[in-house]
N, C-alpha and C positions, 0 to 999 in steps of 0.2 A: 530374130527370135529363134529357139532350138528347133521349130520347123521347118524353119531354111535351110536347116543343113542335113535335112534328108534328101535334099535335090541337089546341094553341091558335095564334090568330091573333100572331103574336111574331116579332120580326124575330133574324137572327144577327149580332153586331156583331165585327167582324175589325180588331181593331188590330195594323198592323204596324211597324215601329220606321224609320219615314219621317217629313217634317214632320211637327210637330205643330201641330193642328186648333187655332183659336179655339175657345172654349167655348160659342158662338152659336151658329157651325155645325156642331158636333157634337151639341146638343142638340133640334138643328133634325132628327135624322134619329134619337136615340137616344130610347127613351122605357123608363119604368119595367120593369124583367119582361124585356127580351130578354136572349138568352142570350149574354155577352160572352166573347169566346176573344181571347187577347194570343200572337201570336206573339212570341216571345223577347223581345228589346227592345220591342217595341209594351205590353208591361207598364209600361217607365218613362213613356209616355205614359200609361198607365191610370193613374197615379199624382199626375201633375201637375194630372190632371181630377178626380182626386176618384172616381176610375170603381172598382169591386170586379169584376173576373173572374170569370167562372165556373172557365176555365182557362186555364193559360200553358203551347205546347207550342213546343217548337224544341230547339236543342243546348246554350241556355243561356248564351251566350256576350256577348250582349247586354245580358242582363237587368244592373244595380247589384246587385252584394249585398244592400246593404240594400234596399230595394224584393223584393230574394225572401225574406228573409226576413219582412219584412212581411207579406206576401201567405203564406206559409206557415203565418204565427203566424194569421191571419183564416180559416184551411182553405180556401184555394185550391187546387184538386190544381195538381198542377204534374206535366206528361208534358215528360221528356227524352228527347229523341230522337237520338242520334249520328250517326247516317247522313248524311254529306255529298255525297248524288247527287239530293239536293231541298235548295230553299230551306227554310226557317221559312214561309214564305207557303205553297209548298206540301205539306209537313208539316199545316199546318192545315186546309186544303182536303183534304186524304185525310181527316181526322176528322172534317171535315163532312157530307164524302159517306158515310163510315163511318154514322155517324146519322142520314141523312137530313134535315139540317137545310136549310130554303131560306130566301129571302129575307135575303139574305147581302148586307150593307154595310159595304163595306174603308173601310177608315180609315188613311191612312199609308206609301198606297203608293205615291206620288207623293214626290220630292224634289230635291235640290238634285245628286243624282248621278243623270245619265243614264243611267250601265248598271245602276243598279238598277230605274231607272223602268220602262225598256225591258223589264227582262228580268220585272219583274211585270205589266206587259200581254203577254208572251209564254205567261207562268204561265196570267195570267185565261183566255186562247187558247182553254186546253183545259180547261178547266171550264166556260164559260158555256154549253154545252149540253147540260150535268148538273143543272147548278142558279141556280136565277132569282140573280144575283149582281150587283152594281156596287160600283163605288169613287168617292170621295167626296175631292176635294181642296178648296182653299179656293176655287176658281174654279167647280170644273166635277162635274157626274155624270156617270163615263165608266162605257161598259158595250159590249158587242160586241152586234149586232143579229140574234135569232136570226133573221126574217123581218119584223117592221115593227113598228111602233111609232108610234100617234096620242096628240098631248099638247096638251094648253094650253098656252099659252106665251106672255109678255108679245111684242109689237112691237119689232124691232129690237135682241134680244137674239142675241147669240154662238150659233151650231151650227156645229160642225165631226164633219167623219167621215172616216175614212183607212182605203184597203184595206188588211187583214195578211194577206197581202201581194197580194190580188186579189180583188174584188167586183163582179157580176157583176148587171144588171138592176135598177140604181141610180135609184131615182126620188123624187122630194121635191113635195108641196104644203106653201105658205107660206112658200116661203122665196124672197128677193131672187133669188139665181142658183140656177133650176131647173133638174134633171135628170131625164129621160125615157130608162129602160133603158139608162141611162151604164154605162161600165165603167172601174173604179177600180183602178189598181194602184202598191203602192209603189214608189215611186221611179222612174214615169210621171206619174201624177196622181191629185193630190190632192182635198180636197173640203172642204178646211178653212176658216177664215174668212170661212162665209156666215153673213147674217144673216136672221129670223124678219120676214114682211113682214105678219102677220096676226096674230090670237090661236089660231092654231091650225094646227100643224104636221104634218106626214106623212111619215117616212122610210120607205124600203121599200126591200129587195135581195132577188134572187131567188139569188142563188148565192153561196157564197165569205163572207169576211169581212170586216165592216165594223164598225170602233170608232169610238164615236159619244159624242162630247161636248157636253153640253147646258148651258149657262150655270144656276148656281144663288145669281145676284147680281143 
């Protein structure tokens, strides 16, 4: 049950019905035992990977037939939810938090429509300081910064970070264009395509919000 894995070490895997992942980079973050939840359609991705849900929640509208019933013949639960005043993305994110599930890695939130993309880093907003959470596209690990964040990190790789919609006491070591207590706001300025001038990196904000993209290529 999604209580047992507040006591083991297990990540939460969050497919949502966006590109879909290579099988390299999804395996590169999935591993045996996590507990996998498919928003709506993000089940017909669970399907082309070979992946078994734990559960499919949303309004159902996404999902192929055949793929639910599939996943129903293998006792999948499957939670329908009608209510059109949340996404499927966050539909899911309520039942995470319901459980107390962390270490939460989106799969599929990213895509070829900007108002979806937009409005699931609008979603993530307001959960990542509920629950340790990222999303995971073929380029980048994007995640919101609750206060800072030290990584290793190859030389001359891609960091980008953009206030939503103001960040406040913006400061970087290792990276090419440095920032000392900058302040970041959408649709003033950005802080996007800097690149890592060392093996090891530093963001840090003291205020506000900052979604932070880290090359994982």
């Amino acid at each position: 049950t999604p209580y047992l894995l507040i006591l083991i070490k297990t990540s939460t895997i969050l497919i949502l019905n966006g590109d879909i992942l290579s099988r390299k980079i999804f395996n590169k973050f999935y591993k045996k035992g996590d507990y996998v939840i498919c928003a709506d359609g993000g089940a017909n991705s669970a399907a082309i990977l070979g992946i078994l849900p734990n559960i499919i929640i949303g309004d159902l509208d996404s999902i192929t037939r055949t793929n639910l019933n599939i996943f129903k013949k293998k006792g999948v639960e499957i939670r329908k939810i009608k209510e059109q005043e949340t996404t499927d993305f966050e539909k899911a994110l309520m039942y995470i938090v319901e459980y107390c599930l962390n270490n939460v890695i989106v799969f599929g939130a990213v895509s070829s429509r900007p108002d979806h993309t937009l409005n699931n880093f609008s979603v993530l907003k307001r959960y990542y300081k509920l629950i340790d959470i990222k999303i995971i596209d073929k380029d980048f690990e994007i995640f919101y910064l609750n206060n800072e964040i030290k990584r290793k990190y190859k030389k001359g790789r891609v960091v980008s970070f953009m206030a939503m919609p103001l960040a406040k006491g913006v400061s970087s070591k290792g990276l090419k264009y440095k920032l000392n207590k900058d302040t970041l706001e959408y649709g003033i300025r950005e802080g996007t395509l800097n690149l890592s001038s060392s093996d090891n990196i530093l963001i840090r904000k003291e205020k506000g919000d900052l979604l932070v993209f880290l090359s994982i290529i």
